[in-house]
C-alpha positions in Angstrom: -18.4 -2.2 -66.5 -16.9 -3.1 -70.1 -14.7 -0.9 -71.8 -17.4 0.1 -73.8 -19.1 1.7 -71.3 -15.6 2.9 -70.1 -15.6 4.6 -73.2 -18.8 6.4 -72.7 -18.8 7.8 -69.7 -15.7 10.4 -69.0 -14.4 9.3 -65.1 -16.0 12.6 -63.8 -19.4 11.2 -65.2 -19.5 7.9 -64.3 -22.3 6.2 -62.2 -21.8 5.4 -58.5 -21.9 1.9 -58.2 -23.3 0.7 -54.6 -21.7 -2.1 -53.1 -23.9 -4.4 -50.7 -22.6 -5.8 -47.5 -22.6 -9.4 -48.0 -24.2 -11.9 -45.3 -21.1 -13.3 -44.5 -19.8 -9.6 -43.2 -23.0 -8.9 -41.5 -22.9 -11.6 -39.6 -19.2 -11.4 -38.8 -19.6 -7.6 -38.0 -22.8 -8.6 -35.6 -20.9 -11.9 -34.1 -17.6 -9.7 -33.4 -19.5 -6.4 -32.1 -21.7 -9.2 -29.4 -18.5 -10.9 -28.5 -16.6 -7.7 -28.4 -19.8 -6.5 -25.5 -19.7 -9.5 -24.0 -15.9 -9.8 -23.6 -16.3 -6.5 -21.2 -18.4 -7.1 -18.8 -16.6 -9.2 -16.9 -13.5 -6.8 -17.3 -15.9 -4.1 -16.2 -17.1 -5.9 -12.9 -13.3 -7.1 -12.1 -12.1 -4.0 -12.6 -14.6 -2.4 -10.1 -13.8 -5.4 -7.7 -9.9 -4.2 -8.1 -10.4 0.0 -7.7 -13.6 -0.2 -5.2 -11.3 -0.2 -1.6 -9.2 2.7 -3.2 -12.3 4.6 -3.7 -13.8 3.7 -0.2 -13.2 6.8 2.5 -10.1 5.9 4.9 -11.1 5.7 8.5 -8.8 7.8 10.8 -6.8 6.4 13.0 -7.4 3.5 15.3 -6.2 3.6 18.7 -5.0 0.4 20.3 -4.8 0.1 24.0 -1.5 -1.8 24.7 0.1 -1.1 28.3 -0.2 1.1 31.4 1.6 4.6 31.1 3.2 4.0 34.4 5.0 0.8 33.4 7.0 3.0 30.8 10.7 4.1 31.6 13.4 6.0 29.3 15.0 2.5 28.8 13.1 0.9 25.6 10.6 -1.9 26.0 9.2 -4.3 23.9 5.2 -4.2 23.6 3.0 -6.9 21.1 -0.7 -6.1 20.4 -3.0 -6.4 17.5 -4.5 -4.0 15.7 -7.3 -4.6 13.0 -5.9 -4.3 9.6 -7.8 -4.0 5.9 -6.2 -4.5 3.1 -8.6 -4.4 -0.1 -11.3 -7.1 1.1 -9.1 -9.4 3.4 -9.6 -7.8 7.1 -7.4 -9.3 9.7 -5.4 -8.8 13.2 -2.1 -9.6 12.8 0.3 -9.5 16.4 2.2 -6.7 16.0 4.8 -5.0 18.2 6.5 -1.8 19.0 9.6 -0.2 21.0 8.0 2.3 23.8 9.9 4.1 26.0 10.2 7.8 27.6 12.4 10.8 26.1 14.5 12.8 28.3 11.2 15.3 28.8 9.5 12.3 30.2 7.3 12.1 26.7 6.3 8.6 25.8 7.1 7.7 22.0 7.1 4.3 20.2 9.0 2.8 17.3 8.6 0.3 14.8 10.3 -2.7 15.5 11.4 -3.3 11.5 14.2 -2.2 10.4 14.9 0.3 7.5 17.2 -1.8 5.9 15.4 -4.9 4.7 13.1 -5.5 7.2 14.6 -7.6 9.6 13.9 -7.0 13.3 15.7 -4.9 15.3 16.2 -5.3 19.4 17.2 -2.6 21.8 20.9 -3.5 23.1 21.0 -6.4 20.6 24.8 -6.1 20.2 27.5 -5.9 23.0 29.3 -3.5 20.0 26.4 -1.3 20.1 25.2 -0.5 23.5 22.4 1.5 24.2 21.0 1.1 20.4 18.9 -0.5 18.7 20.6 -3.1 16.3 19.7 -5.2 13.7 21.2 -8.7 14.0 20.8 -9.4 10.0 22.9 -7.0 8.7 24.3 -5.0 11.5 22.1 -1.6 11.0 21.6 -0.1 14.3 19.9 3.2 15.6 19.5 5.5 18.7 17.1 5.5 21.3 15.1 7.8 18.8 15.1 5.7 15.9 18.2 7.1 14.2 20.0 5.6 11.6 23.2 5.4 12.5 25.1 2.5 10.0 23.8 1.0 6.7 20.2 1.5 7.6 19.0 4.4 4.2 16.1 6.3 7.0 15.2 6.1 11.0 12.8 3.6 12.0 9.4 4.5 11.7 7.1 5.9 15.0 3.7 4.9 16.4 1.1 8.1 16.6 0.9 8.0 20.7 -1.6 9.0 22.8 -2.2 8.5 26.9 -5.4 8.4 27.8 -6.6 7.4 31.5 -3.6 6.2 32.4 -2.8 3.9 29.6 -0.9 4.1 25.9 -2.7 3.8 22.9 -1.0 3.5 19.6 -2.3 4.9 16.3 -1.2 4.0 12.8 2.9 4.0 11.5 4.3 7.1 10.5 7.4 8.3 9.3 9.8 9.3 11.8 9.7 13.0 13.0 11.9 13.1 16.2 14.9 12.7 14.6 
């Protein structure tokens, strides 16, 4: 507009003056909003890859047969098995192992062989120092028969679910430790 027509028309008055989109913005407005779909596919399908095990339904327990029930006295034993274990899409059966004894009622219980620590491996009577404990040669953590922390370890080891069936021991999944 010149100032003439400035001049004419007070601003309350003053035509509305369209303003076209341009081909150049079209086609960057069409090129970014294709790209922009494009771009989240992929994201979608990797993120459903990522979430889909967490949203699958957890199978109970499985039970592992790993010894005889007669074979088990109140002095500890070490026992390796393998247990089938998922994790997302990898499935595997790593050896595993665990401390099975008897309590003084003659119940059988087992305990993780790691320690609370940092994970090191603990052995039953490991230390002359410690007798009658489990102890950790790493860092010198050791525990009572029940899995009790006694020095440096922050919590007791962790206990297999038990069950005897038929005469022999089968062990569930880890959980935390409630005998002590």
């Amino acid at each position: 507009m010149t100032e003439a027509n400035k001049e004419e028309f007070p601003a309350e008055e003053m035509p509305a003056i369209r303003k076209e989109m341009s081909r150049r913005q079209f086609l960057s407005y069409t090129l970014g909003g294709t790209g922009a779909f494009l771009m989240t596919l992929p994201l979608v399908v990797n993120l459903r890859f990522a979430v889909d095990p967490l949203l699958q339904e957890r199978a109970g327990s499985e039970w592992v047969k790993v010894v005889e029930a007669d074979k088990i006295t109140e002095t500890p034993q070490s026992f390796s098995f393998q247990k089938r274990v998922v994790d997302g899409w990898y499935e595997s059966e790593p050896k595993m192992e665990a401390w099975i004894a008897r309590d003084e009622n003659g119940e059988i219980f087992a305990l993780s062989p790691i320690c609370k620590h940092l994970g090191c491996t603990v052995n039953w009577n490991g230390s002359p120092n410690h007798p009658n404990e489990y102890y950790c040669p790493c860092h010198g953590a050791h525990y009572t028969k029940e899995g009790k922390a006694l020095a440096i370890a922050p919590e007791p080891l962790d206990e297999y679910e038990v069950m005897v069936d038929n005469g022999f021991v089968y062990l569930g999944n880890l959980k935390p430790n409630e005998r002590v």
